[in-house]
C-alpha positions as CSV (number, residue, x, y, z in Angstrom):
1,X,-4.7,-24.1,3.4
2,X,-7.5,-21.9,4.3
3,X,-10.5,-21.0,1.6
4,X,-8.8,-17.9,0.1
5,X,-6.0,-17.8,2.3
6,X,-2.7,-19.9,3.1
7,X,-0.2,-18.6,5.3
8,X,3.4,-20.4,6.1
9,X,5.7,-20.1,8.9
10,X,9.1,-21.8,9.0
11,X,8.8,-23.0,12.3
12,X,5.1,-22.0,14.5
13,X,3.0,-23.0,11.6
14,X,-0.4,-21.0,12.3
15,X,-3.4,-23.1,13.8
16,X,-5.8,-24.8,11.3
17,X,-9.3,-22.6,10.0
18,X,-12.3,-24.8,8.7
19,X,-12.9,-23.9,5.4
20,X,-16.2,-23.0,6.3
21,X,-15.2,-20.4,8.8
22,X,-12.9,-19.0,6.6
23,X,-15.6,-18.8,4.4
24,X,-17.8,-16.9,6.7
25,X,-14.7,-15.0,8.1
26,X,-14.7,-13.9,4.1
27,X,-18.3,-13.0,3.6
28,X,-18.5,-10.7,6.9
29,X,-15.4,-8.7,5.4
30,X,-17.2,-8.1,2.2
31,X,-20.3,-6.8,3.9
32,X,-19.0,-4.9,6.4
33,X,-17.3,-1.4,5.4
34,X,-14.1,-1.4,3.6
35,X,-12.8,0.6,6.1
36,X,-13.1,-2.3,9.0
37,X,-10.5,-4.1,7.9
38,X,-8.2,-1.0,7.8
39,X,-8.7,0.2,11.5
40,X,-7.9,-3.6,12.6
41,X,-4.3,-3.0,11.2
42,X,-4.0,1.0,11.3
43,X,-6.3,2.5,13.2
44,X,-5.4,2.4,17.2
45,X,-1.7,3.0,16.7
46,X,-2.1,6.2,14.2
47,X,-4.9,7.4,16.0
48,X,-2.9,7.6,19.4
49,X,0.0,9.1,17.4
50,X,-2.5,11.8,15.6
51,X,-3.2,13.6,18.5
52,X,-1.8,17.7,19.4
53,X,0.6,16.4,17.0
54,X,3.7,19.5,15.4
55,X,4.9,19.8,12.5
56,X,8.4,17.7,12.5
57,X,11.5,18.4,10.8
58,X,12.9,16.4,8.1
59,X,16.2,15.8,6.6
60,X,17.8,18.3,5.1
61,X,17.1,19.0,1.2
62,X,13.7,18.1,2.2
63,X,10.4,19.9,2.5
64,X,9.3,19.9,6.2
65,X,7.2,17.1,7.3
66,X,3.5,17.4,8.3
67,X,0.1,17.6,6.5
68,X,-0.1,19.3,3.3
69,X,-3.5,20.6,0.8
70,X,-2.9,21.0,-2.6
71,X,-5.0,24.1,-4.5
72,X,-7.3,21.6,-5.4
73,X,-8.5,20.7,-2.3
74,X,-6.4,17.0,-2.1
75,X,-4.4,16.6,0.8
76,X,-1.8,14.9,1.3
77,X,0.7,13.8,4.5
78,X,4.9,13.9,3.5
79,X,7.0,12.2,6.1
80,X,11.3,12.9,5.0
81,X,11.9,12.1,8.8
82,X,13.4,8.6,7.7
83,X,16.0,7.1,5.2
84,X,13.6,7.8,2.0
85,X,10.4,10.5,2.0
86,X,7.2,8.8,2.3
87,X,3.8,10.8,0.6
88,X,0.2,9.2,1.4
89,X,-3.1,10.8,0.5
90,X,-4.9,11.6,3.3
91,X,-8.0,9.6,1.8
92,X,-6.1,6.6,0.7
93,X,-4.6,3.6,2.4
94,X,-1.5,3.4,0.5
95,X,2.1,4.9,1.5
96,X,4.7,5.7,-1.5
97,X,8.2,5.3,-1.0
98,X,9.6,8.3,-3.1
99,X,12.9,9.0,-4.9
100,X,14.5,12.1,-5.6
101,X,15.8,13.0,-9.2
102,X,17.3,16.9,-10.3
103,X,15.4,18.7,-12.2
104,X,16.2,22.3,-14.0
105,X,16.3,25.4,-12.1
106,X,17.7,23.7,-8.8
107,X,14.4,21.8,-8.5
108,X,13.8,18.6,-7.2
109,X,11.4,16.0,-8.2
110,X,9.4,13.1,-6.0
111,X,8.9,10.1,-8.3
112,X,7.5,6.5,-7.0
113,X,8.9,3.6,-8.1
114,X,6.8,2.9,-11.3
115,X,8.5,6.7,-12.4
116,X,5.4,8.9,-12.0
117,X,5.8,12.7,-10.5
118,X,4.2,13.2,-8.1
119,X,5.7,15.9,-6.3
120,X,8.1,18.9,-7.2
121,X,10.0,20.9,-4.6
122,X,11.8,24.7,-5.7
123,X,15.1,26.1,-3.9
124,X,12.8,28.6,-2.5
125,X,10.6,25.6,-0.7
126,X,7.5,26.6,-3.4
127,X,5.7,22.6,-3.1
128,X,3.6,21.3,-6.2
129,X,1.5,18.5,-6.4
130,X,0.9,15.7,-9.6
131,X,-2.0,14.0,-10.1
132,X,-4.7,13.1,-12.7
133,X,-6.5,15.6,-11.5
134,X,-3.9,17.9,-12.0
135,X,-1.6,16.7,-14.4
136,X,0.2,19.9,-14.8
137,X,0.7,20.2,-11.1
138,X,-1.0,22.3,-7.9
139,X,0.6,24.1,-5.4
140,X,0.4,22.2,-2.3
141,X,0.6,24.4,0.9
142,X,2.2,23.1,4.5
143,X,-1.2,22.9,7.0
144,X,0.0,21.6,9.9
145,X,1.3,17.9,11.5
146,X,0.6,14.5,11.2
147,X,1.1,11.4,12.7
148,X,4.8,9.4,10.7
149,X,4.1,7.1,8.3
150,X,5.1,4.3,10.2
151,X,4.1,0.4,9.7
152,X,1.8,-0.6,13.1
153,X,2.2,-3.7,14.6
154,X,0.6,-7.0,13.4
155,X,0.2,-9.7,14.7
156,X,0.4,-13.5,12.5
157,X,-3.8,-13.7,13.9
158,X,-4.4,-10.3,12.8
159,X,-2.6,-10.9,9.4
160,X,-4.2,-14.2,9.2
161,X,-8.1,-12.5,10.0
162,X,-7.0,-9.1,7.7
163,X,-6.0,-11.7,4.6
164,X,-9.1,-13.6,4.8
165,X,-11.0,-10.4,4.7
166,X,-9.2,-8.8,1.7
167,X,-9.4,-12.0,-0.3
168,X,-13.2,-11.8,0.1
169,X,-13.2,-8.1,-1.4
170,X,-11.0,-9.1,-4.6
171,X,-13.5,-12.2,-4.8
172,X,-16.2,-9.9,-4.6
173,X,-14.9,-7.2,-7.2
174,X,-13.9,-10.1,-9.4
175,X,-17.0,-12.2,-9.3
176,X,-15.0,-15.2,-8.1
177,X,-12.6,-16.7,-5.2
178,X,-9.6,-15.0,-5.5
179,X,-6.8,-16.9,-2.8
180,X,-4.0,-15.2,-1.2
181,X,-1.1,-17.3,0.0
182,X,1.7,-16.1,2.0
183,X,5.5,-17.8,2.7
184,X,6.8,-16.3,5.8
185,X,10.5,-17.7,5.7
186,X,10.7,-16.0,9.5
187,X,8.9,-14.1,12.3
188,X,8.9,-10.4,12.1
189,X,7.6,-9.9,8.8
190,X,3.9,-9.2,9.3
191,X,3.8,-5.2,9.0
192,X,5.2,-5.4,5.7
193,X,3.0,-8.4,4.5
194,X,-0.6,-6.5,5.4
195,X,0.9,-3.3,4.1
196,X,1.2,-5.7,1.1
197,X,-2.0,-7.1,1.1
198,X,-3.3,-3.5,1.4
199,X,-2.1,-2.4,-1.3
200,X,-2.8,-5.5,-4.1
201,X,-6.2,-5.3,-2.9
202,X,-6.7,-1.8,-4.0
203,X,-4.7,-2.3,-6.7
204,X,-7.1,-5.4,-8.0
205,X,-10.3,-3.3,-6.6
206,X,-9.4,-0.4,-8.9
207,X,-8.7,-2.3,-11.7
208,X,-12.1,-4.3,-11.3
209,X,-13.7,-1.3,-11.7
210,X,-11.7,-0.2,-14.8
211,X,-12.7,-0.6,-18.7
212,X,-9.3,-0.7,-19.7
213,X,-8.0,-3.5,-17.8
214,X,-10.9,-4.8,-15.9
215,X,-10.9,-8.1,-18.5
216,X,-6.9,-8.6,-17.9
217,X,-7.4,-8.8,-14.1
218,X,-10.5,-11.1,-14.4
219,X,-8.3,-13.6,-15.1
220,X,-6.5,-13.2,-11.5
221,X,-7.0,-16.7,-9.2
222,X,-4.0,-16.5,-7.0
223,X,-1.6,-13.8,-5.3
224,X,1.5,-15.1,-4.2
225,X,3.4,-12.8,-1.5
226,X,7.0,-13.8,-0.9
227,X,10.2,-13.2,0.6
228,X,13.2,-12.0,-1.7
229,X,15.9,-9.8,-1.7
230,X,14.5,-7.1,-3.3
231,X,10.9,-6.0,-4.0
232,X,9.0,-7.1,-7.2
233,X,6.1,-8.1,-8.8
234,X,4.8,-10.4,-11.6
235,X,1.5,-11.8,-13.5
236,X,1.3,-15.1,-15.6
237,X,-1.3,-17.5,-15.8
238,X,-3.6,-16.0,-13.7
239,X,-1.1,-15.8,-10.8
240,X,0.2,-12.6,-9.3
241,X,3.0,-13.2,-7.3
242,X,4.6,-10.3,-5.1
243,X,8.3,-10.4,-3.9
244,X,9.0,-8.4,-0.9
245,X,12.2,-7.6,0.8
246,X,10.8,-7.4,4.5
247,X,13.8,-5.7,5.8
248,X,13.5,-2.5,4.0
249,X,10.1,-2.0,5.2
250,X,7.7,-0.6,3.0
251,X,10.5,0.2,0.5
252,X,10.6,-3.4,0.4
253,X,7.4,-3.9,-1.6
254,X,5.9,-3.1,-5.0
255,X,3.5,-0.1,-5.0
256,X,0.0,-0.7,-6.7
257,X,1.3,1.4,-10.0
258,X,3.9,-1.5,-10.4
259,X,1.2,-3.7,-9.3
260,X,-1.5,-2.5,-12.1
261,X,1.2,-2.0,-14.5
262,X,2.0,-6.1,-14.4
263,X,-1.1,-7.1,-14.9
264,X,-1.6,-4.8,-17.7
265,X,1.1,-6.2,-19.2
266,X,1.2,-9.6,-18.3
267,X,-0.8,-12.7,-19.4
């Protein structure tokens, strides 16, 4: 058990941390920049993959794939290169796993998987953009490449260091220790368990700072990240506990809409 972290591994169970240096390891990650802890994980493999970069093709049916801007100045990267689209703000952390549902005219829509539009796609390729800033959509415009929305690598040190450093945000934000376990039932799983990670603690960090929910998620002690066969999430007695499926990648785990939306609703 490390102070706001526990990590287990069937069997290469990861070397001891005093609580003290886990401690310290915490408070450095809440002083230093948010966006630290995010380069450890993303930043060299993205970086290499940004550069003199083309648009790509994607699937068919699908817009192509590259960097997008929206009329209202957000922009946004869509990658339809794999099995499902993937759509990530180009100032944000956090990549959505979309679905596709018909829509009248021949359109199609983008949803995530808490249901929200967030993109919608005409037969004659015209792209429009959701958001609450604007709810009744912007016309996004194709800019050029990006790098794919892929998961980097990540080490069980790195995920060990990157957990430690998230916990000590959520503690921060919440006024109090906030410990992250995580059950590794095998190797292999670590992308998906930072991308995890990633995405509860902006989850938790937004709701800290929101008047609506920001006494619900007080009550948060634990997060509980787990294996399953499909992706889920639930809160109870100050406990969050997210199920991911690590062999779908990051369709395998909850988004931070489904995250916000349990603890909204849960005890």
């Amino acid at each position: 058990m490390i102070s706001g972290q526990k990590v287990e591994r069937a069997k290469t169970p990861l070397p001891p941390v005093t609580a003290f240096a886990a401690a310290a390891l915490a408070l450095l990650s809440v002083l230093a920049p948010p966006a630290v802890a995010e380069v450890q994980i993303r930043g060299n493999a993205q970086a290499e993959q940004s550069r003199a970069i083309a648009v790509r093709p994607s699937r068919p049916g699908h817009p192509s794939s590259g960097r997008y801007e929206a009329e209202t100045g957000e922009a946004f990267i869509f990658d339809a290169t794999g099995a499902r689209p993937l759509f990530r703000f180009e100032r944000r952390t956090e990549t959505w796993v979309l679905r596709t549902t018909p829509a009248p005219r021949g359109d199609i829509i983008y949803r995530n998987d808490a249901g929200s539009q967030i993109l919608r796609l005409t037969p004659s390729g015209g792209l429009t953009l959701y958001t609450t800033r604007a709810p009744n959509g912007s016309p996004a415009t194709l800019t050029g490449g990006a790098a794919p929305l892929n998961l980097p690598a990540v080490t069980p040190t790195q995920l060990i260091t990157y957990s430690i450093q998230q916990s000590g945000r959520m503690s921060a934000a919440l006024g109090h220790l906030v410990v992250v376990d995580v059950e590794l039932d095998r190797p292999g799983l670590e992308p998906v368990v930072a991308e995890t990670i990633s995405v509860v603690t902006e989850a938790i960090l937004r709701m800290s700072r929101s008047a609506t929910v920001r006494d619900r998620v007080g009550t948060l002690r634990r997060i509980q990240i787990q294996e399953a066969s499909r992706g889920s999430v639930r809160f109870s007695d100050g406990t969050l506990v997210i199920a991911i499926a690590g062999d779908q990648g990051l369709q395998g785990r909850p988004s931070s809409a489904l995250i916000i939306r349990a603890v909204a609703d849960g005890g």
